[in-house]
C-alpha atoms as a printed R data frame, in Angstrom:
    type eleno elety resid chain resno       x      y       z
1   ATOM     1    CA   UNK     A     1 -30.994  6.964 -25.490
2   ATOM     2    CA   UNK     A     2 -31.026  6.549 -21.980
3   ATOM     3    CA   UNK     A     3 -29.155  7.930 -19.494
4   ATOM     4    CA   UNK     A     4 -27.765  4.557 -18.121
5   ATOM     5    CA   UNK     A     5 -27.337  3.377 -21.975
6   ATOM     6    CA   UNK     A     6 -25.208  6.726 -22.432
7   ATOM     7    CA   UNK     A     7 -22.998  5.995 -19.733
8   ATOM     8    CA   UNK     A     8 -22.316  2.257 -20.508
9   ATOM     9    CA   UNK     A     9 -21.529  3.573 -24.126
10  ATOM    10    CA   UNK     A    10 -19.156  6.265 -22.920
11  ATOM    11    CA   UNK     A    11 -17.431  3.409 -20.495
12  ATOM    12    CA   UNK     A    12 -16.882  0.923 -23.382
13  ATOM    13    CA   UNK     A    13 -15.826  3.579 -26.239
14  ATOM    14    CA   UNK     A    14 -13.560  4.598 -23.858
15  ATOM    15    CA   UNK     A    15 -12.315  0.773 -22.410
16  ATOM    16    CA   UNK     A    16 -12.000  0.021 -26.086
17  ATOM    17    CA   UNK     A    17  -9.401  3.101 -26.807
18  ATOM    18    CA   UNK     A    18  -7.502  2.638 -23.799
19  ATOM    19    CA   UNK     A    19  -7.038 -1.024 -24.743
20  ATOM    20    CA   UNK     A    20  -5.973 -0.014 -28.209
21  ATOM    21    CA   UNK     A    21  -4.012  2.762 -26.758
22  ATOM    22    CA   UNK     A    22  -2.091  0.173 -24.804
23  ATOM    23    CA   UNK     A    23  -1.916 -2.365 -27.466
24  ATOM    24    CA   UNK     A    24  -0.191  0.427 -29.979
25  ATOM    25    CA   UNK     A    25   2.431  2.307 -27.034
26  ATOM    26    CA   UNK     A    26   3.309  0.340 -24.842
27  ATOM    27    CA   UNK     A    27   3.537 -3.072 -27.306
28  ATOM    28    CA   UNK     A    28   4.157 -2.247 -31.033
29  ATOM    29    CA   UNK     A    29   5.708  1.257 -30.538
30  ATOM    30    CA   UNK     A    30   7.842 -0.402 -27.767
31  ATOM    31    CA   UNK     A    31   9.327 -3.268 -30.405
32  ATOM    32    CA   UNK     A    32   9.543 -0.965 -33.033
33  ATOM    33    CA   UNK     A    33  11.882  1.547 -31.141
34  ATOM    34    CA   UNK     A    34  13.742 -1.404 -29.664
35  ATOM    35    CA   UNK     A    35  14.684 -3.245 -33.067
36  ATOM    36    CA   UNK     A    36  14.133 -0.074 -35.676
37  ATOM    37    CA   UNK     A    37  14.725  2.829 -33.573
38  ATOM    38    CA   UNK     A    38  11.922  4.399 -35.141
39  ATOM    39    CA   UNK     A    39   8.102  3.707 -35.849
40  ATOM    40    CA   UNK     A    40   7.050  2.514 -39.163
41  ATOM    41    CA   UNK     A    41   4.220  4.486 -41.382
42  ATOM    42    CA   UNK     A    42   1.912  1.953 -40.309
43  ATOM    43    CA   UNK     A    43   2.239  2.720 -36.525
44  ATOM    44    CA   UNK     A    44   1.876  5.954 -37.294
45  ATOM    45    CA   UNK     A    45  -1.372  5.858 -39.115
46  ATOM    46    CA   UNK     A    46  -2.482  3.510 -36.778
47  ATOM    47    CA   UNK     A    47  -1.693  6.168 -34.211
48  ATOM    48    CA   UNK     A    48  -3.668  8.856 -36.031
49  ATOM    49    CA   UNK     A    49  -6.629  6.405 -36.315
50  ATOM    50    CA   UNK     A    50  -6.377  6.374 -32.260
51  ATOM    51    CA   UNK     A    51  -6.736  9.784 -31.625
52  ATOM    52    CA   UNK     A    52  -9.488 10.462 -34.117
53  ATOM    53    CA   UNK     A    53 -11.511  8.037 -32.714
54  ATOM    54    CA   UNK     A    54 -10.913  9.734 -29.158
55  ATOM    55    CA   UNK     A    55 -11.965 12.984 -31.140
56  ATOM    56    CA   UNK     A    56 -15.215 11.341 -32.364
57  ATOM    57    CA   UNK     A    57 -16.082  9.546 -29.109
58  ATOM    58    CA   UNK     A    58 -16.526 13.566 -28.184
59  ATOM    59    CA   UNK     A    59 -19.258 13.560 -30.569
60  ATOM    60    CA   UNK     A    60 -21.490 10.561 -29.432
61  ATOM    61    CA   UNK     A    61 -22.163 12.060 -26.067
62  ATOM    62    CA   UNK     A    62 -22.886 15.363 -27.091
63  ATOM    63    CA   UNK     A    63 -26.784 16.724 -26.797
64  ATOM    64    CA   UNK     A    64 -27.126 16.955 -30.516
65  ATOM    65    CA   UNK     A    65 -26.693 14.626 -33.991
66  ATOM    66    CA   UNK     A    66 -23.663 15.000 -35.438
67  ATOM    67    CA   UNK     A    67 -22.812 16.856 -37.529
68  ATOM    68    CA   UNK     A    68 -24.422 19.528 -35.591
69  ATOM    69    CA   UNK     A    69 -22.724 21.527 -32.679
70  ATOM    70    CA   UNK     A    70 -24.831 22.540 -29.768
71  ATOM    71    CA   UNK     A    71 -25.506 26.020 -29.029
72  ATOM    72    CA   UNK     A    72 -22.883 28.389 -27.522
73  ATOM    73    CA   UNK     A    73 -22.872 29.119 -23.964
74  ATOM    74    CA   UNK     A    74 -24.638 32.398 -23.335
75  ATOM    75    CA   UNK     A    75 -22.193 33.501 -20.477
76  ATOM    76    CA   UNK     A    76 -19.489 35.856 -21.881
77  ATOM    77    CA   UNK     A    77 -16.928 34.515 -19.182
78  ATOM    78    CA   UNK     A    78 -17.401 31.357 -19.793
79  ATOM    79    CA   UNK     A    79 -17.494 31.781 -23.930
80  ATOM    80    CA   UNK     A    80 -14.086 33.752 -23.493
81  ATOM    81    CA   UNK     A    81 -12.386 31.434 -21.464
82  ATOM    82    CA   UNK     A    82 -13.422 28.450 -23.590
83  ATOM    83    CA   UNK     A    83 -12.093 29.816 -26.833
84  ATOM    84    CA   UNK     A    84  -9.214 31.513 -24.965
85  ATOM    85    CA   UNK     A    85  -8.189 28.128 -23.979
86  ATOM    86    CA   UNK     A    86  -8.603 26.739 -27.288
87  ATOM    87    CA   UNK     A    87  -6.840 29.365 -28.950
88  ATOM    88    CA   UNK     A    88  -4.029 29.346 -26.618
89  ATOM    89    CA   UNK     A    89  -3.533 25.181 -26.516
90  ATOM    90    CA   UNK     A    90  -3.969 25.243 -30.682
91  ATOM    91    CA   UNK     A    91  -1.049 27.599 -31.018
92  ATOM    92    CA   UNK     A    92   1.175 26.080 -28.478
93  ATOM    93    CA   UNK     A    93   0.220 22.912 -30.191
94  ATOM    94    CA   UNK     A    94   1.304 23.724 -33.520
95  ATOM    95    CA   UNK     A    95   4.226 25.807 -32.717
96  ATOM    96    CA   UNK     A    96   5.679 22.478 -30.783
97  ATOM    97    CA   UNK     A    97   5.670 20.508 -33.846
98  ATOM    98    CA   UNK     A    98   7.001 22.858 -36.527
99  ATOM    99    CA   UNK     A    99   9.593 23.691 -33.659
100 ATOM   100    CA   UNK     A   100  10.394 20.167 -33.445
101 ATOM   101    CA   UNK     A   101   9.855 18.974 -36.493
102 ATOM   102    CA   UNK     A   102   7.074 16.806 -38.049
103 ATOM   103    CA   UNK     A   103   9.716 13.727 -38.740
104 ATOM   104    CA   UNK     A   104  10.719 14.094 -34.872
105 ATOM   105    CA   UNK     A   105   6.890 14.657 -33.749
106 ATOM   106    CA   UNK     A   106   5.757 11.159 -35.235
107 ATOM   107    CA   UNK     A   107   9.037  8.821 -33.993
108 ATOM   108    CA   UNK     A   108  10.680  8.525 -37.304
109 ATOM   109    CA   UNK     A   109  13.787 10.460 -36.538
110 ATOM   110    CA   UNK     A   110  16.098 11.283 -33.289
111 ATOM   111    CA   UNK     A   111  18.775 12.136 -34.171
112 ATOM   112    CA   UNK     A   112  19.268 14.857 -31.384
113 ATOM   113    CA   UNK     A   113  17.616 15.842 -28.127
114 ATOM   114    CA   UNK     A   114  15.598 18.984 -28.500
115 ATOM   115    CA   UNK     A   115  16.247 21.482 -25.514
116 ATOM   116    CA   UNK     A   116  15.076 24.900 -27.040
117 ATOM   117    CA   UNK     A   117  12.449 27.008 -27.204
118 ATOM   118    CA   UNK     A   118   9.214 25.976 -25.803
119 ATOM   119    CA   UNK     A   119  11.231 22.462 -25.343
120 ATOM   120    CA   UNK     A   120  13.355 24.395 -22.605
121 ATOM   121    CA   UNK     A   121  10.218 24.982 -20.269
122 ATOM   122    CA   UNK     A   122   8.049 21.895 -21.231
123 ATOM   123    CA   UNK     A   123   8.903 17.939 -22.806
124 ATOM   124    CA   UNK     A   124   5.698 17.600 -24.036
125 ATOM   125    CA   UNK     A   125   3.942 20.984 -25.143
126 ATOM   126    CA   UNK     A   126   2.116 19.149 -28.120
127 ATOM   127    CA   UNK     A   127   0.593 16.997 -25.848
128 ATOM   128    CA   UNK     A   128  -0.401 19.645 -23.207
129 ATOM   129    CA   UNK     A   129  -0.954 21.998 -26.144
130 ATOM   130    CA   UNK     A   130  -3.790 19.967 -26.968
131 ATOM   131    CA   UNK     A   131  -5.021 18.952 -23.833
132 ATOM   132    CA   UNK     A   132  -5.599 22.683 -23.177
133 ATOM   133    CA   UNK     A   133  -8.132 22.624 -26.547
134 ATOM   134    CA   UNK     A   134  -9.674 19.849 -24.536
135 ATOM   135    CA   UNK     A   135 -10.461 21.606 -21.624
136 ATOM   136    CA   UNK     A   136 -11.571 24.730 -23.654
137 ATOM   137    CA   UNK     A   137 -14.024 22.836 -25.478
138 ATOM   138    CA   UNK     A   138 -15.119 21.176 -21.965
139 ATOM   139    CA   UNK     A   139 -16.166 24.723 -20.730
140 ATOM   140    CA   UNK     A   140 -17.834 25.594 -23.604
141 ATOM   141    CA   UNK     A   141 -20.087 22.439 -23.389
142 ATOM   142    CA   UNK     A   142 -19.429 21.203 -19.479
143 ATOM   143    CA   UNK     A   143 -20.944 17.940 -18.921
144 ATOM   144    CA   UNK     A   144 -19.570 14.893 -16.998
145 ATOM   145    CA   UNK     A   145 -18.638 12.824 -20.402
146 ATOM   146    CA   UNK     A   146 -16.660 15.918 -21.267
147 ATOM   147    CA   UNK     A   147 -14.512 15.755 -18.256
148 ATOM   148    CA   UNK     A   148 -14.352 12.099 -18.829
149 ATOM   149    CA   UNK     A   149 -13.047 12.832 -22.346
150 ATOM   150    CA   UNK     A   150 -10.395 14.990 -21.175
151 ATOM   151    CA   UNK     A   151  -8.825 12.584 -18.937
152 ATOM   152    CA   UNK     A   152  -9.179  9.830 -21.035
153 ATOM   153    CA   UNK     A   153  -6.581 11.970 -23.595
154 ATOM   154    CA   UNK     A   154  -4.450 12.295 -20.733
155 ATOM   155    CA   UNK     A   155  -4.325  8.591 -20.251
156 ATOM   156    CA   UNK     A   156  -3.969  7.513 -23.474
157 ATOM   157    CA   UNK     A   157  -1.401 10.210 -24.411
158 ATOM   158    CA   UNK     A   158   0.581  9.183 -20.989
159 ATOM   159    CA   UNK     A   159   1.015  5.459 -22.309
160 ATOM   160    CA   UNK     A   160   2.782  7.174 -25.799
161 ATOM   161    CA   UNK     A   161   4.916  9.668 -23.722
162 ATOM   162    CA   UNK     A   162   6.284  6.625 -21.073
163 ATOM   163    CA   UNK     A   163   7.116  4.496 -24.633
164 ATOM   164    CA   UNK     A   164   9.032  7.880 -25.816
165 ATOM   165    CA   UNK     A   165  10.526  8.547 -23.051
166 ATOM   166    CA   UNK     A   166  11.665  4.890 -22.636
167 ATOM   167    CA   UNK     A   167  13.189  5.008 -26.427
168 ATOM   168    CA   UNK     A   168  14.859  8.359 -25.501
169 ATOM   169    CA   UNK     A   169  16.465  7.372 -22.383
170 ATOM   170    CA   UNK     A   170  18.049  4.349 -24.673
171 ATOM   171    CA   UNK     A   171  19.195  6.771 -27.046
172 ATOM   172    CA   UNK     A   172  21.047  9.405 -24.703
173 ATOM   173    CA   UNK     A   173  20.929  8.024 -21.166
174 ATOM   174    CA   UNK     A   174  22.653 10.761 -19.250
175 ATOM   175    CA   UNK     A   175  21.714 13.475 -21.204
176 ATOM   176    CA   UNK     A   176  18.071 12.852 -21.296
177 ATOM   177    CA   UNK     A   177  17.818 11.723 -17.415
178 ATOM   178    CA   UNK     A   178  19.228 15.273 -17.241
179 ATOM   179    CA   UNK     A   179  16.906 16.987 -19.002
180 ATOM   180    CA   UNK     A   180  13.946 15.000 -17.760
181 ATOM   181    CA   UNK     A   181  15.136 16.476 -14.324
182 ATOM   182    CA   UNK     A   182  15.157 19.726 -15.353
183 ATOM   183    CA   UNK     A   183  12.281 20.101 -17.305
184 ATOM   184    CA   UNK     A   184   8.628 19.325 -16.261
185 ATOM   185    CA   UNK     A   185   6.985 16.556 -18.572
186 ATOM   186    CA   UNK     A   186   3.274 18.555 -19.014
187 ATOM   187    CA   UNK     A   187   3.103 21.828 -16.763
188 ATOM   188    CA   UNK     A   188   5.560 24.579 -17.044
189 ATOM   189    CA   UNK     A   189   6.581 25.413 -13.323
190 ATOM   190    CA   UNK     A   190   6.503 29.016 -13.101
191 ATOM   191    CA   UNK     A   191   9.655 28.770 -10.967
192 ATOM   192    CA   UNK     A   192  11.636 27.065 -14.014
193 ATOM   193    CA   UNK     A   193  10.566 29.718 -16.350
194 ATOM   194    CA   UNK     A   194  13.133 32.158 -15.093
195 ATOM   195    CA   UNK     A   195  16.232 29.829 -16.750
C-alpha cells in the first residue's frame, strides 16, 4: 500500500469514528440522559463497539499483518518508558473504575457525585488512565499515524466527557460546578495534589 493510500485510509477510518463518536455522545447519549437519566445497554454496547474500532484502526497502520506485532524497540530507554507508561495508565485505569464502580463507569447509575480517592485529584482518570497506554504504546512503535491515534482518543473521548459532564451538572448543579472547579478534568496539577 502506498504511502498516500495509507494516509487517505488513516484520514477516513478516523473521519468515520469521529462522526460516529459524535453521532453516539453528543446525540443519543445526550437524549438518553435527558429523558432516562441513564444510558440504555444498547448505547453502551454501541459505545464499546466505538472504542474497539479506535483500538483496531491502531492495527491497520502498523508495519506488519495483523495479528503480528512489530519488533520491540532496541533502545532500553525508550522500551522502559513505553511499558512504564503502559503499566502506569493500565493501573490507574482500572483502579478508576472499580473505585467508581462499573454501573457508574458506563452511565447507568448516579446516584451520588464521587469526590474520593483518585476522583479527588482527577474527574476523569479512566479516560487519562488510558490515554497514558496510548502514548506508551506510541513510543514503543513512534510513527506519525500513532500520534494521530492518540489524539484521535482524546477527541472522541472529549465528546463523551462534555455529554457527562452536561448530565452531571443537571443532576447536582452547584455541587458539581464546584467540584469541576476544583478538580482538573484530565491532568492532575501538582499544585492540587497537596489537598
Amino acid at each position: 500500500m502506498s504511502g498516500f493510500t495509507r494516509l487517505a485510509l488513516f484520514l477516513l477510518t478516523s473521519g468515520l469514528l469521529i462522526s460516529a463518536a459524535f453521532a453516539l455522545y453528543r446525540l443519543r447519549f445526550r437524549k438518553e440522559y435527558t429523558l432516562k437519566g441513564r444510558l440504555s445497554v444498547l448505547s453502551i454496547l454501541l459505545e464499546l463497539g466505538l472504542l474497539t474500532g479506535h483500538a483496531y484502526q491502531s492495527y491497520l497502520f502498523l508495519p506488519v499483518v495483523f495479528p503480528a506485532l512489530p519488533r520491540l524497540p532496541t533502545s532500553p530507554l525508550r522500551l522502559g518508558a513505553g511499558f512504564c507508561l503502559i503499566l502506569m495508565g493500565g493501573l490507574t485505569m482500572i483502579f478508576a473504575v472499580l473505585w467508581l464502580g462499573s454501573q457508574k463507569t458506563f452511565g447507568r447509575e448516579c446516584y451520588e457525585l464521587k469526590r474520593s480517592g483518585i476522583y479527588k485529584w482527577i474527574r476523569n482518570p479512566q479516560i487519562t488512565g488510558y490515554g497514558v497506554v496510548l502514548v506508551g504504546f506510541a513510543v514503543l512503535w513512534p510513527s506519525l499515524y500513532a500520534l494521530g491515534w492518540v489524539f484521535l482518543y482524546g477527541a472522541i473521548t472529549h465528546l463523551s466527557v462534555r455529554t457527562e459532564e452536561e448530565h452531571l451538572l443537571r443532576l447536582f448543579g452547584e455541587d458539581y460546578e464546584c467540584y469541576c472547579s476544583e478538580t482538573p478534568r484530565y491532568v492532575p496539577l501538582p499544585w492540587r495534589l497537596r489537598r
